[in-house]
py3Dmol code that shows the C-alpha trace and the ligand (Angstrom):
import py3Dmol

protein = """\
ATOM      1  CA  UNK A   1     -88.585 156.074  12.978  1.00  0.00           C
ATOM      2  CA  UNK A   2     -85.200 155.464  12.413  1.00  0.00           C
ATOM      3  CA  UNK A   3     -85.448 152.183  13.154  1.00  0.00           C
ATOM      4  CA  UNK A   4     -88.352 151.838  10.573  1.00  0.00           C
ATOM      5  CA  UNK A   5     -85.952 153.618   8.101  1.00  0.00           C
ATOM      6  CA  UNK A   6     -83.263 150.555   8.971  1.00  0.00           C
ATOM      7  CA  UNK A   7     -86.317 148.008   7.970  1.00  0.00           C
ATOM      8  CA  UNK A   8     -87.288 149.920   4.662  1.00  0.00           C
ATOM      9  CA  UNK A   9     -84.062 149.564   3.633  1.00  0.00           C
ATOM     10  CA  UNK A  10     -83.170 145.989   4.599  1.00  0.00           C
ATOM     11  CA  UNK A  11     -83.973 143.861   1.750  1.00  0.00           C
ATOM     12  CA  UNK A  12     -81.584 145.879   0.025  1.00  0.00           C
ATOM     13  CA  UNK A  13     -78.798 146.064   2.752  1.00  0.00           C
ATOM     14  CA  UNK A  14     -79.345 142.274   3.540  1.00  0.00           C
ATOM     15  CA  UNK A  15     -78.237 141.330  -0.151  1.00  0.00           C
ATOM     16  CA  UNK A  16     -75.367 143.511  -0.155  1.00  0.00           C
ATOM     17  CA  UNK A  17     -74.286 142.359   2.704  1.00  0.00           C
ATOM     18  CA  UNK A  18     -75.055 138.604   1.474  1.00  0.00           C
ATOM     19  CA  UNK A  19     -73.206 139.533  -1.777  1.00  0.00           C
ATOM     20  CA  UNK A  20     -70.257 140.952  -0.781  1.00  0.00           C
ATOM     21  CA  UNK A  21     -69.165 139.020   2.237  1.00  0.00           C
ATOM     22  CA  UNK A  22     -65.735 137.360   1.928  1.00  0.00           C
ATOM     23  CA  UNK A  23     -65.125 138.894  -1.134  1.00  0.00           C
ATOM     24  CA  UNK A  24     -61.495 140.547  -0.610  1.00  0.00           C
ATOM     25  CA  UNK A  25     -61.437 144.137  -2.017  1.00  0.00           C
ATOM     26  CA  UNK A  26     -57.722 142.908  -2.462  1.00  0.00           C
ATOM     27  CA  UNK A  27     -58.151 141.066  -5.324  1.00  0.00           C
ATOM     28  CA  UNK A  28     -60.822 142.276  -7.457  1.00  0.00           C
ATOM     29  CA  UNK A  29     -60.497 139.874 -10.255  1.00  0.00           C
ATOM     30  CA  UNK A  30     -63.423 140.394 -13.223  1.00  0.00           C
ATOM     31  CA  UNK A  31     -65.538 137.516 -12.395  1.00  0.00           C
ATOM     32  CA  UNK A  32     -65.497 139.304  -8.904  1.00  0.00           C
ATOM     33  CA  UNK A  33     -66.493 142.777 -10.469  1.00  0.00           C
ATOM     34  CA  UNK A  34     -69.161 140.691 -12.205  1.00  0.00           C
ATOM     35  CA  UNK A  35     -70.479 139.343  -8.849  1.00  0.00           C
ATOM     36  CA  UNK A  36     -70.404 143.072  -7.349  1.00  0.00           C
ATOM     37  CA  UNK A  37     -72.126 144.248  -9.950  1.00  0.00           C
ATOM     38  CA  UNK A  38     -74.716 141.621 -10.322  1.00  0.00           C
ATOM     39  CA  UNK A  39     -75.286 142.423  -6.335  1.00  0.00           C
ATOM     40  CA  UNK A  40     -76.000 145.894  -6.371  1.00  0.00           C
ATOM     41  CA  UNK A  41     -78.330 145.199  -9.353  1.00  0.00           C
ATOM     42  CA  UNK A  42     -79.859 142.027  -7.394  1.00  0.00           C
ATOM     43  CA  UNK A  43     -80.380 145.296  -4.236  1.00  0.00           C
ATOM     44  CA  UNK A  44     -82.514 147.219  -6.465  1.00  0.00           C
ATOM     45  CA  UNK A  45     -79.760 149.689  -6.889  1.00  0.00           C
ATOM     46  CA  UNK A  46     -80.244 149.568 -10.447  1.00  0.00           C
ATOM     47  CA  UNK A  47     -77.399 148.990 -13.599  1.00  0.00           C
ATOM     48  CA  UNK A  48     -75.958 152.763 -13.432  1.00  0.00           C
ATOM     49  CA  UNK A  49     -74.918 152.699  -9.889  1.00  0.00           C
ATOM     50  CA  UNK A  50     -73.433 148.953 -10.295  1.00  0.00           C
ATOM     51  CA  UNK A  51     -71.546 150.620 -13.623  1.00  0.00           C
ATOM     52  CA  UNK A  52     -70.285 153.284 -11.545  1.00  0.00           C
ATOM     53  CA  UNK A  53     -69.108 151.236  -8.505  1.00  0.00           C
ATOM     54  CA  UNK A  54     -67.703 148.567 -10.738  1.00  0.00           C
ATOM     55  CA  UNK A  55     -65.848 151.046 -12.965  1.00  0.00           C
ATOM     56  CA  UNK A  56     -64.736 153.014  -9.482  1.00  0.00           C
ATOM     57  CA  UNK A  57     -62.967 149.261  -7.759  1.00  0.00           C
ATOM     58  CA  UNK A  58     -62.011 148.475 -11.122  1.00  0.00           C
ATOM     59  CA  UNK A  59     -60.114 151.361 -11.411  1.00  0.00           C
ATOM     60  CA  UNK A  60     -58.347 150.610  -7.768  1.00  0.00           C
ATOM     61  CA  UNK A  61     -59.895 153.835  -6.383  1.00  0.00           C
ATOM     62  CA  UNK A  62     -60.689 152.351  -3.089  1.00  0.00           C
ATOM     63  CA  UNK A  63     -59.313 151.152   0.451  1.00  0.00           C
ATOM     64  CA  UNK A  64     -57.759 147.453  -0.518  1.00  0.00           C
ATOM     65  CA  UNK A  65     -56.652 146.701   2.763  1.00  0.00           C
ATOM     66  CA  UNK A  66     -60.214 146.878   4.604  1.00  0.00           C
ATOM     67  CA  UNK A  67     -61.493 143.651   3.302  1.00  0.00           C
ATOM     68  CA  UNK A  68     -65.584 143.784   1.996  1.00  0.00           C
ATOM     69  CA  UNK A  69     -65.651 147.215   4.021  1.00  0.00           C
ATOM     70  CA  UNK A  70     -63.588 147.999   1.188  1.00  0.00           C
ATOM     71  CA  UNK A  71     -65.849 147.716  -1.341  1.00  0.00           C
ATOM     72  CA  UNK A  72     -69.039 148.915   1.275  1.00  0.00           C
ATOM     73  CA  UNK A  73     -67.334 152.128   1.376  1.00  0.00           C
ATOM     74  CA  UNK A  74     -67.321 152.817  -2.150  1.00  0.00           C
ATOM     75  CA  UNK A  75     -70.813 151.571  -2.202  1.00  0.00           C
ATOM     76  CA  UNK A  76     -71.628 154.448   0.335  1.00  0.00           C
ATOM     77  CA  UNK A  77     -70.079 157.010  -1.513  1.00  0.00           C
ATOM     78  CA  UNK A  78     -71.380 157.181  -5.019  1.00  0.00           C
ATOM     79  CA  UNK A  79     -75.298 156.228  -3.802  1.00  0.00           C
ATOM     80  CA  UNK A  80     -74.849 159.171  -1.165  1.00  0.00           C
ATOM     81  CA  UNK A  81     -73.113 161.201  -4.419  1.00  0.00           C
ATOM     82  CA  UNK A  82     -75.997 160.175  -6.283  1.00  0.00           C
ATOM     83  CA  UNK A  83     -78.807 161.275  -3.719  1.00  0.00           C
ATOM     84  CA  UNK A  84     -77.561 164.146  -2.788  1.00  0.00           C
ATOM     85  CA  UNK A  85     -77.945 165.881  -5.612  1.00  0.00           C
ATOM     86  CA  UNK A  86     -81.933 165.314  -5.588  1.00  0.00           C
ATOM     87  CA  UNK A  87     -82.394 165.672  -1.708  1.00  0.00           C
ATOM     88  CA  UNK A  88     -84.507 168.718  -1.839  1.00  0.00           C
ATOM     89  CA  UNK A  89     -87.438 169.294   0.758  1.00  0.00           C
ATOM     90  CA  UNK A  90     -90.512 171.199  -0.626  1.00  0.00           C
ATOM     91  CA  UNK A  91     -90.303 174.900  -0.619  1.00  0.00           C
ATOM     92  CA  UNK A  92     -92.762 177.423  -0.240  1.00  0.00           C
ATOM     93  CA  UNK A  93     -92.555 180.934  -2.280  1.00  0.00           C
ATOM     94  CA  UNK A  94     -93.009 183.957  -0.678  1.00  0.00           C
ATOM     95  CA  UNK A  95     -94.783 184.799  -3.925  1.00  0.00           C
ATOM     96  CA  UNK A  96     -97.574 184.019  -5.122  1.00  0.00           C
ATOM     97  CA  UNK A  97     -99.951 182.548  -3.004  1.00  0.00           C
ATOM     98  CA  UNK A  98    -101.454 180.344  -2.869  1.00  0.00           C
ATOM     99  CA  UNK A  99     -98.686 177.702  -4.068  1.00  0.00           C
ATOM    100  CA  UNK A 100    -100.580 174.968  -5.353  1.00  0.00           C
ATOM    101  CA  UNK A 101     -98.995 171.517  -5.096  1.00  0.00           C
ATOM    102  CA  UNK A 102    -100.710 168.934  -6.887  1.00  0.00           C
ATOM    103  CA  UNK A 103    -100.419 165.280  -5.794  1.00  0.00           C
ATOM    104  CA  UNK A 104    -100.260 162.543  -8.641  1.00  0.00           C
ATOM    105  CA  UNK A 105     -99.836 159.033  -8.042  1.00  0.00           C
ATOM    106  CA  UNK A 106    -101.313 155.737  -8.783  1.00  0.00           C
ATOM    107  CA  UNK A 107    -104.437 154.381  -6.256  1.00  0.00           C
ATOM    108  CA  UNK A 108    -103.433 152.770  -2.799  1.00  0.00           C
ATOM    109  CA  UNK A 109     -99.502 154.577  -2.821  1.00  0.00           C
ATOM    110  CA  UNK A 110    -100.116 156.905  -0.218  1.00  0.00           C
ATOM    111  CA  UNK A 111    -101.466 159.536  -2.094  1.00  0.00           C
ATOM    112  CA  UNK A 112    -103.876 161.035   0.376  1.00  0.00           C
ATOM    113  CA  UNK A 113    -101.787 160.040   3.713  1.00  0.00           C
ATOM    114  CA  UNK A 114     -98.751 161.987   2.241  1.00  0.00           C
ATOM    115  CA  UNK A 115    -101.185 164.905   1.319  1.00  0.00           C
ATOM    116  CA  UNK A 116    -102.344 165.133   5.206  1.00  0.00           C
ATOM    117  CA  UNK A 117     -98.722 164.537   6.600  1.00  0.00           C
ATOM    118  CA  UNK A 118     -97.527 167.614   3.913  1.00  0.00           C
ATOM    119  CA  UNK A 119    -100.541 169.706   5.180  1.00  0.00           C
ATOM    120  CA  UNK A 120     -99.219 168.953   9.036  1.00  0.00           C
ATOM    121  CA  UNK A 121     -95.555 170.028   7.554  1.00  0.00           C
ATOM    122  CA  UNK A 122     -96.548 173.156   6.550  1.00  0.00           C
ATOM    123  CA  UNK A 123     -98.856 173.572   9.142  1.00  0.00           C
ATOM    124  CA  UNK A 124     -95.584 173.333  11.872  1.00  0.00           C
ATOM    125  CA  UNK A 125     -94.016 175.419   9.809  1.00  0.00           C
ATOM    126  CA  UNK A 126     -96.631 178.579  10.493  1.00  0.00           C
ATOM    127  CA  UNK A 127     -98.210 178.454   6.739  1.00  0.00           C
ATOM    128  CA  UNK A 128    -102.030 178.386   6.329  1.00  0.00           C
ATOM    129  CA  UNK A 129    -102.766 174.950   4.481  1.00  0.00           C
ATOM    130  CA  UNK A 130    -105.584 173.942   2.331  1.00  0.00           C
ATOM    131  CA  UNK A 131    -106.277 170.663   0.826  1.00  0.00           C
ATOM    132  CA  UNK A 132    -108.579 170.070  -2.305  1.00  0.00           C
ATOM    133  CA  UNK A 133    -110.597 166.527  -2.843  1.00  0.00           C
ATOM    134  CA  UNK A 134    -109.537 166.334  -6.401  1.00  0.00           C
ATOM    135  CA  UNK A 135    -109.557 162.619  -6.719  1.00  0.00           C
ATOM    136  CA  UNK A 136    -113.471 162.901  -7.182  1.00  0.00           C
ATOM    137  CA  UNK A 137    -113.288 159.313  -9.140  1.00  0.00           C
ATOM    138  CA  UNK A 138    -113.386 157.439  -5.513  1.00  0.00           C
ATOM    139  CA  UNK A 139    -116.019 158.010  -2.920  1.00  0.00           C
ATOM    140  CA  UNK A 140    -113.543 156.630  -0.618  1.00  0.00           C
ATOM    141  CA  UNK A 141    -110.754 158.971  -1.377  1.00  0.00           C
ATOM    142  CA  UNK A 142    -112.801 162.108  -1.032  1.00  0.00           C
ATOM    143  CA  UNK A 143    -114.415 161.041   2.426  1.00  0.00           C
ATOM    144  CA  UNK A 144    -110.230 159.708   3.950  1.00  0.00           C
ATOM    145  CA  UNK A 145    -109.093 163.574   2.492  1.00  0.00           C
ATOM    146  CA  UNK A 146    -112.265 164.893   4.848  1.00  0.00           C
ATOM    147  CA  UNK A 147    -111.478 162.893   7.716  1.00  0.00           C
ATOM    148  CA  UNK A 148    -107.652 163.624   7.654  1.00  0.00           C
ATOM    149  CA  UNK A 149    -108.472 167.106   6.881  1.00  0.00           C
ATOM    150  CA  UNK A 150    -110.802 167.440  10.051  1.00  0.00           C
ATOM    151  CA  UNK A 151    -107.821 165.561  12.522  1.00  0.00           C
ATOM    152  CA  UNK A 152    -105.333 168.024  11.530  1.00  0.00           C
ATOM    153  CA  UNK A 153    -107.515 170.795  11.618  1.00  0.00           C
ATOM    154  CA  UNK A 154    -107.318 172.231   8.059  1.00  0.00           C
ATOM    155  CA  UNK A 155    -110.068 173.269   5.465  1.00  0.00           C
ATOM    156  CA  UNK A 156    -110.788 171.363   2.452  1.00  0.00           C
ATOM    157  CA  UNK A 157    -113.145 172.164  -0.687  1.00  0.00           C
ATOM    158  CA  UNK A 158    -114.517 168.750  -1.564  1.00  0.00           C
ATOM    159  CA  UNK A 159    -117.370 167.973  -3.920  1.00  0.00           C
ATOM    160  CA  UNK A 160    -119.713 164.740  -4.982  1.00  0.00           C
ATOM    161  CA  UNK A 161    -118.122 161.803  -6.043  1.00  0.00           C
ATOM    162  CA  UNK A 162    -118.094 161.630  -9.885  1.00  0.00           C
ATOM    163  CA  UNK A 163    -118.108 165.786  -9.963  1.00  0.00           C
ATOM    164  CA  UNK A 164    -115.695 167.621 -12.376  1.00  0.00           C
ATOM    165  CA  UNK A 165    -112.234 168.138 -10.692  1.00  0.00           C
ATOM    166  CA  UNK A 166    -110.668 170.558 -12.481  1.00  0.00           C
ATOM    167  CA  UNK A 167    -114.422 172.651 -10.551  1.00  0.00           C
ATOM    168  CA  UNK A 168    -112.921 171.503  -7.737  1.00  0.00           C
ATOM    169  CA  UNK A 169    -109.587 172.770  -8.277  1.00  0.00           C
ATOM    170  CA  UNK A 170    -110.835 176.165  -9.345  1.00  0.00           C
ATOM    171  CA  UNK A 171    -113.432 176.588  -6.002  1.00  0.00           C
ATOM    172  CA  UNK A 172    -110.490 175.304  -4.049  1.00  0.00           C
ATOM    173  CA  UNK A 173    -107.989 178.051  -5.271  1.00  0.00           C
ATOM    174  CA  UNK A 174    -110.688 181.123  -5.531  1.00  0.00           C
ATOM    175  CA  UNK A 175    -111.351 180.059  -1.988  1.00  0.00           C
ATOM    176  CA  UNK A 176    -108.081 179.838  -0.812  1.00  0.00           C
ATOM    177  CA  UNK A 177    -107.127 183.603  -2.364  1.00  0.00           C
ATOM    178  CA  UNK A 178    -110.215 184.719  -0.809  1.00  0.00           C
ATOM    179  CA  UNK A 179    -109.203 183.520   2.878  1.00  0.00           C
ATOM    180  CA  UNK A 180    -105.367 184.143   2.342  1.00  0.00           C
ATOM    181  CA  UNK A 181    -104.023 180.673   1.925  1.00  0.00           C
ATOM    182  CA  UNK A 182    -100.667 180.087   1.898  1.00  0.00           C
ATOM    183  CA  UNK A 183    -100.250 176.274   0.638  1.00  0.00           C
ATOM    184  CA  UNK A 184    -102.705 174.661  -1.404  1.00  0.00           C
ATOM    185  CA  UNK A 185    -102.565 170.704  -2.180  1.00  0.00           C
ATOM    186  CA  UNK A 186    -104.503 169.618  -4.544  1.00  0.00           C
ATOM    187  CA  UNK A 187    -105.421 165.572  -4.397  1.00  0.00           C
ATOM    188  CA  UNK A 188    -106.057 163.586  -8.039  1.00  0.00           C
ATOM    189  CA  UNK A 189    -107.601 160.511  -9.154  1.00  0.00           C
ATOM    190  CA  UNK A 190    -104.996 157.635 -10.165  1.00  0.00           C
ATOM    191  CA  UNK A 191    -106.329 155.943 -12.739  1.00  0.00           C
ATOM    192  CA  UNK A 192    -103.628 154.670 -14.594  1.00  0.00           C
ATOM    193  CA  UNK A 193    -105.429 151.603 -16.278  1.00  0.00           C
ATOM    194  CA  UNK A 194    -107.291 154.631 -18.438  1.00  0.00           C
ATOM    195  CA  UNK A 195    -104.463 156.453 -18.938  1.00  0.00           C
ATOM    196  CA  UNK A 196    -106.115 159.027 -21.693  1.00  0.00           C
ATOM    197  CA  UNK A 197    -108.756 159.676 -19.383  1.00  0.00           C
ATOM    198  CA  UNK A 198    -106.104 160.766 -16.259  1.00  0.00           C
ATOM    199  CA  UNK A 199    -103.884 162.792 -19.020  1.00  0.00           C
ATOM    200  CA  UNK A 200    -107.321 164.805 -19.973  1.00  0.00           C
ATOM    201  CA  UNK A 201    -108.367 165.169 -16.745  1.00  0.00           C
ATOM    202  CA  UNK A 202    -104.746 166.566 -15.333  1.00  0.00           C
ATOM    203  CA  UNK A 203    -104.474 168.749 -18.223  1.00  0.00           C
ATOM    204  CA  UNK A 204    -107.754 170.139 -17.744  1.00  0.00           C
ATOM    205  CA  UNK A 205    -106.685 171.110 -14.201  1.00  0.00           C
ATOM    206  CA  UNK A 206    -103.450 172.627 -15.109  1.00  0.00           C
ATOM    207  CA  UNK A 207    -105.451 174.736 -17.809  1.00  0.00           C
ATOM    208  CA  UNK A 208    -107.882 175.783 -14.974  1.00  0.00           C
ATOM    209  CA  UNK A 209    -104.789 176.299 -12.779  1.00  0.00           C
ATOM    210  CA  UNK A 210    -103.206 178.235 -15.515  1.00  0.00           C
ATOM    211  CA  UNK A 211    -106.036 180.644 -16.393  1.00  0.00           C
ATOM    212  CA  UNK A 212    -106.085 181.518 -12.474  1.00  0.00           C
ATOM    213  CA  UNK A 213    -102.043 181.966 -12.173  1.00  0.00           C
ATOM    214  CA  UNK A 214     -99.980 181.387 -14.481  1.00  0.00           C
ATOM    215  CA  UNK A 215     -97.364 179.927 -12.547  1.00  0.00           C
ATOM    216  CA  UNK A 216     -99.978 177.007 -10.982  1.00  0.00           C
ATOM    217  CA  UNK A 217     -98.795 174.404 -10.276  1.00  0.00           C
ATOM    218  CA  UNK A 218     -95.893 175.298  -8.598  1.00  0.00           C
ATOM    219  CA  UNK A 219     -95.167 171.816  -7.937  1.00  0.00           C
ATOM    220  CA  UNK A 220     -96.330 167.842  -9.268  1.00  0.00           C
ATOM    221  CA  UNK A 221     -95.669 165.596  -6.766  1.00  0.00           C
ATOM    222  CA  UNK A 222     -95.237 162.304  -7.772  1.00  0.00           C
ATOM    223  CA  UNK A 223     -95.872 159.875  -4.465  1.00  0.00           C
ATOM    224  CA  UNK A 224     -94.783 156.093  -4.909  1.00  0.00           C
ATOM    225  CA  UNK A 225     -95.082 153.188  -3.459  1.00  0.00           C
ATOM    226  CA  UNK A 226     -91.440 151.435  -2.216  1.00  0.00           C
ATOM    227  CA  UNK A 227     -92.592 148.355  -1.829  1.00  0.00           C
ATOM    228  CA  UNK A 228     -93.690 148.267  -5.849  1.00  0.00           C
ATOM    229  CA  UNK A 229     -89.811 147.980  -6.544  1.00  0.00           C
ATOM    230  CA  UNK A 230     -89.264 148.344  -9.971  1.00  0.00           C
ATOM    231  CA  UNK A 231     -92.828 149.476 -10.463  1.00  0.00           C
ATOM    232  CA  UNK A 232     -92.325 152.369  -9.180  1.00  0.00           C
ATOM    233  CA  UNK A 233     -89.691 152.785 -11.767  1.00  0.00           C
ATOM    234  CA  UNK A 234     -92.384 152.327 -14.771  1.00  0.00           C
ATOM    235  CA  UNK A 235     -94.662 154.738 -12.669  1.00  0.00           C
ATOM    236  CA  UNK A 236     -92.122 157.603 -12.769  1.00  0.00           C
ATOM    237  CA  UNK A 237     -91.834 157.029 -16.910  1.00  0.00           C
ATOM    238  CA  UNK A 238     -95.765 156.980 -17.643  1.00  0.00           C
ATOM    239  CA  UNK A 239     -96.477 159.940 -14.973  1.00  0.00           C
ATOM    240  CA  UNK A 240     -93.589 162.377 -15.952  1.00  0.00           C
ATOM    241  CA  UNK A 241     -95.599 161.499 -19.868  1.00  0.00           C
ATOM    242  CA  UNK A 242     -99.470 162.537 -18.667  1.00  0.00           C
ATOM    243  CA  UNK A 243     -98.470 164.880 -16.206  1.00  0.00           C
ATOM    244  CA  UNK A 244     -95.063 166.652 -15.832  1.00  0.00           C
ATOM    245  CA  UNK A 245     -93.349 165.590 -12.249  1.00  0.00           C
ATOM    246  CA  UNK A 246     -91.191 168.006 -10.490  1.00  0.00           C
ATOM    247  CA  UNK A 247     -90.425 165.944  -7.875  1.00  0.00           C
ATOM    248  CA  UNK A 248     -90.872 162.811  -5.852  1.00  0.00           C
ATOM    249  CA  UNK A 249     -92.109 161.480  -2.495  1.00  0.00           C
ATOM    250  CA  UNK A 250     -91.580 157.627  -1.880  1.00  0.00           C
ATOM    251  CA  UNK A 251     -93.762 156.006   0.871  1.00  0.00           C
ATOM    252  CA  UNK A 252     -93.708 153.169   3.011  1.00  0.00           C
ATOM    253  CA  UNK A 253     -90.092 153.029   3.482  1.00  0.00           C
ATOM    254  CA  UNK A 254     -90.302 151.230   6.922  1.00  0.00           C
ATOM    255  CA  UNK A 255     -91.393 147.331   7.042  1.00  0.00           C
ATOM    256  CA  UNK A 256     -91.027 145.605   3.673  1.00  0.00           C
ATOM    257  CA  UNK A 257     -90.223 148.052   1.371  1.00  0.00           C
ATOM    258  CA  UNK A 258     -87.750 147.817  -1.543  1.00  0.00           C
ATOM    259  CA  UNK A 259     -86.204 150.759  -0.876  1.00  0.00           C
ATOM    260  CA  UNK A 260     -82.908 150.640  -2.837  1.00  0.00           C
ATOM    261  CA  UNK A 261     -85.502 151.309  -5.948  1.00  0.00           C
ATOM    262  CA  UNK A 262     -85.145 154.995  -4.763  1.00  0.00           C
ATOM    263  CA  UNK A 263     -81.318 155.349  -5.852  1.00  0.00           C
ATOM    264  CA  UNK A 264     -82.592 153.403  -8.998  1.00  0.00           C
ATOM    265  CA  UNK A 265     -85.080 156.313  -9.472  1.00  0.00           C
ATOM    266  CA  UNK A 266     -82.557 158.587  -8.860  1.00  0.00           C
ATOM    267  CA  UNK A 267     -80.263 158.079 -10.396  1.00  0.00           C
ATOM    268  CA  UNK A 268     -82.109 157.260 -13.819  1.00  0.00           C
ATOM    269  CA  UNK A 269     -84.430 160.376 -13.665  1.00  0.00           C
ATOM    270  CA  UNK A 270     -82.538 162.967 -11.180  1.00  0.00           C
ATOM    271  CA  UNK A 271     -85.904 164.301 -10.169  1.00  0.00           C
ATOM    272  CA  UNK A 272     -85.881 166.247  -6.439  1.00  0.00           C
ATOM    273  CA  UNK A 273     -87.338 163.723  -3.632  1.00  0.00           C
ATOM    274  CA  UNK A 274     -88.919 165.451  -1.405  1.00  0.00           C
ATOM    275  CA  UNK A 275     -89.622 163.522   1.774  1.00  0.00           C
ATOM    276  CA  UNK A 276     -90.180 159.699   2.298  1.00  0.00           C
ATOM    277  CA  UNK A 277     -92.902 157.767   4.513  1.00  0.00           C
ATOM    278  CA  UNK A 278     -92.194 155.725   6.845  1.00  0.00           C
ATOM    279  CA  UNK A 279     -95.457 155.276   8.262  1.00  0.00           C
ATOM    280  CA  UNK A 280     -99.219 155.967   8.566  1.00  0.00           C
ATOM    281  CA  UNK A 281     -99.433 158.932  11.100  1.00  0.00           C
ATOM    282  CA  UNK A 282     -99.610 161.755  10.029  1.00  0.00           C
ATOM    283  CA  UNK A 283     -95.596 163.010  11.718  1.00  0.00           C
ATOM    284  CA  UNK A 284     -94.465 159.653   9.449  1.00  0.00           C
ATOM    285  CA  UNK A 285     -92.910 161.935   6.848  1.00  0.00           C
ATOM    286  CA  UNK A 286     -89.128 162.549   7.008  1.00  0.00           C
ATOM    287  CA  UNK A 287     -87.054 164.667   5.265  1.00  0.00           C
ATOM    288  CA  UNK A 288     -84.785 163.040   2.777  1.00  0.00           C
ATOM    289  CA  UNK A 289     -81.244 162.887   4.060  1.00  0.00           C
ATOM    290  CA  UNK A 290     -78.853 161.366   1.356  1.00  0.00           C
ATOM    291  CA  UNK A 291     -76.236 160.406   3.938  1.00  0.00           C
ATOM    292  CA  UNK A 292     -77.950 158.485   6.539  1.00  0.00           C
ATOM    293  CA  UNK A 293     -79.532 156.846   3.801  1.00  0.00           C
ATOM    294  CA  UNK A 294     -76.593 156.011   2.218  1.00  0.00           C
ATOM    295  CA  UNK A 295     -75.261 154.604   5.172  1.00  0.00           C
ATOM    296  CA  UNK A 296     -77.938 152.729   5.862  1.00  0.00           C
ATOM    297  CA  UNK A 297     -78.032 150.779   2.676  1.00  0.00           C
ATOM    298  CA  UNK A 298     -74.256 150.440   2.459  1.00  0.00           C
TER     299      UNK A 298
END
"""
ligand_1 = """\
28
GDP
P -103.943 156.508 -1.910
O -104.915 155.494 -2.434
O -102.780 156.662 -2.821
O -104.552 157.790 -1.526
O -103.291 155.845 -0.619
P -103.575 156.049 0.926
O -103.055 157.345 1.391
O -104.999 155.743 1.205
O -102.643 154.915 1.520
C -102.827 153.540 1.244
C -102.395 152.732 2.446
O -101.005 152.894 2.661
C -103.073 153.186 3.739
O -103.358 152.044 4.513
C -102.007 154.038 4.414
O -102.131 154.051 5.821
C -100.737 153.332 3.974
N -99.554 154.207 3.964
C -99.404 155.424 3.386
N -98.162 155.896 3.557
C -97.486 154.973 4.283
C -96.133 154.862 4.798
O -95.260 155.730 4.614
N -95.830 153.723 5.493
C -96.752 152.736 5.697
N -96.355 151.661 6.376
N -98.001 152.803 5.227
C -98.379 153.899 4.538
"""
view = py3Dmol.view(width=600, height=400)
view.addModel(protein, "pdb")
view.setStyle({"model": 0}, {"cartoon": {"style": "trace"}})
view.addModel(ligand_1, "xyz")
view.setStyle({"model": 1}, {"stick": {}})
view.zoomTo()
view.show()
C-alpha cells in the first residue's frame, strides 16, 4: 500500500519536482519566489502553503547550500507542520454507546466502501460494529451496504428503497442499545444537486439522533473523493453548511489521485482527517500519518 500511497501522491510530487529542479536555493531572487510559489499552487498545495513556504525562503530560513533539496526541505516541513495538527484517527468513547458515526459525502466517493473498511477497523479493534442503510435514496447503495455488511460479518438495519431514513436511523440505534453495540455507522444519501432536500433530510436524522442521546452524532464524517481535486475543496464548504463535519476521510489516494488537495483542505479548514483510502478492499484504509506523507509529496 505504500507504494499505492507513492502513486496517489504523484501528480503532485511530479510537478514539484518538475518545478523546482535547477532552481538554486542560493539565489532566491523574486521572480524565483514567484515560480516556487506558482509550483506548489500548480501541486494542488493550495495559495496558503505557497504563502508560507515563499515567506519562509524569502526570509533565508532554509539550507542554501543544498541546491533544490534546499527548498524540498522547507517544502516538507511546513505541509508535515500543517498535517499534523489534523492527523487524528477516529476514537471511540467509553461512554455512551452506541457512538454513532454518520457518513456524509457526495454519490460515487467512497461513501459505503469507507463505511465497511471503518466497520472492519473497529471490528480488529474488539468493538461490536453496526452499520445502518441510511442512504435509502439508491437501491444500489442499500443492497452494496448489505453485501459488505454480510463479508465482514456485521449486522445492518436496512429498509426499502425510498423509506424514511431518519426510521432507519432510529430502528438502527434502538437496535443497537438493545444488543449492546458499541459503534454504530450510519450511511446517507448524497444528493447534493438537491441540496435543501439532503439538509432536511440530515437534520431530520440528527433530531431523531438527538431525541435518543443527546450527544448523537458523535461524529460527521465527511468522505471525499482525491481524485475530484479542487472539488473536493467546494465539497468540504457546502457539507460543513447542510451538515456540520467533524472530520474528514479522503479516498482513493493510490492511482490517479490529486492528492496534494488534502494539505489544501487542511490547511484552509483544519478539520481532523481521519484515515485515507487507498484502495477497494476492505484493509485499504490507512491511518493518516502527516510525516510520511509529507515526505512523500516533498
Ligand atoms: P459511494 O457512492 O460514495 O457509496 O461510493 P462507493 O463506496 O460505492 O465507491 C465508489 C467506487 O470507488 C467503487 O468502485 C469503490 O470500489 C471505489 N473506491 C472506494 N474507495 C476507494 C479507494 O480508496 N481507492 C480506490 N482506488 N477506489 C475506491
Amino acid at each position: 500500500w505504500h507504494d499505492r500511497l507513492l502513486s496517489g501522491f504523484k501528480r503532485t510530487s511530479d510537478r514539484l519536482t518538475g518545478n523546482l529542479v535547477g532552481l538554486s536555493a542560493a539565489r532566491l531572487d523574486e521572480e524565483t519566489l514567484d515560480e516556487i510559489e506558482e509550483a506548489l499552487i500548480a501541486s494542488d498545495l493550495g495559495p496558503e502553503m505557497a504563502g508560507r513556504v515563499r515567506k519562509r525562503l524569502a526570509a533565508g530560513q532554509y539550507e542554501r547550500n543544498m541546491e533544490e533539496l534546499g527548498i524540498r526541505l522547507v517544502v516538507a516541513e511546513e505541509v508535515e507542520k500543517t498535517l499534523a495538527q489534523v492527523a487524528k484517527p477516529l476514537e471511540i468513547e467509553a461512554f455512551p454507546r452506541p457512538q454513532v458515526i454518520l457518513v456524509i459525502g457526495v454519490n460515487g466517493s467512497g461513501k459505503t466502501t469507507t463505511i465497511a473498511k471503518l466497520a472492519h477497523l473497529f471490528q480488529e479493534q474488539d468493538y461490536a460494529v453496526m452499520v445502518a442503510a441510511g442512504d435509502t435514496f439508491r437501491a444500489a447503495a442499500i443492497g452494496q451496504l448489505k453485501t459488505w455488511a454480510e463479508r465482514i460479518g456485521v449486522p445492518i438495519v436496512a429498509g426499502p428503497e425510498g423509506g424514511d431514513a431518519a426510521g432507519i436511523v432510529y430502528d438502527a440505534v434502538k437496535k443497537a442499545t438493545e444488543i449492546g453495540t458499541d459503534v454504530l455507522i450510519v450511511d446517507t444519501a448524497g444528493r447534493l444537486q438537491n441540496k435543501r432536500e439532503l439538509m432536511d433530510e440530515l437534520a431530520k436524522i440528527r433530531r431523531v439522533l438527538g431525541r435518543l442521546n443527546p450527544e448523537a452524532p458523535h461524529d460527521v464524517v465527511l468522505v471525499l473523493d482525491a481524485t475530484t481535486g479542487q472539488n473536493a475543496l467546494s465539497q468540504i464548504e457546502v457539507f460543513k453548511e447542510v451538515a456540520g463535519v467533524t472530520g474528514l476521510v479522503m479516498t482513493k489516494l493510490d492511482g490517479t489521485a490529486r492528492g496534494g488537495v488534502l494539505v489544501n483542505a487542511a490547511e484552509k479548514y483544519g478539520l481532523p482527517i481521519h484515515a485515507i483510502g487507498v484502495g477497494e478492499q476492505v484493509d485499504d484504509l490507512r491511518p493518516f500519518d502527516a510525516n510520511e506523507v509529507a515526505r512523500i509529496i516533498a
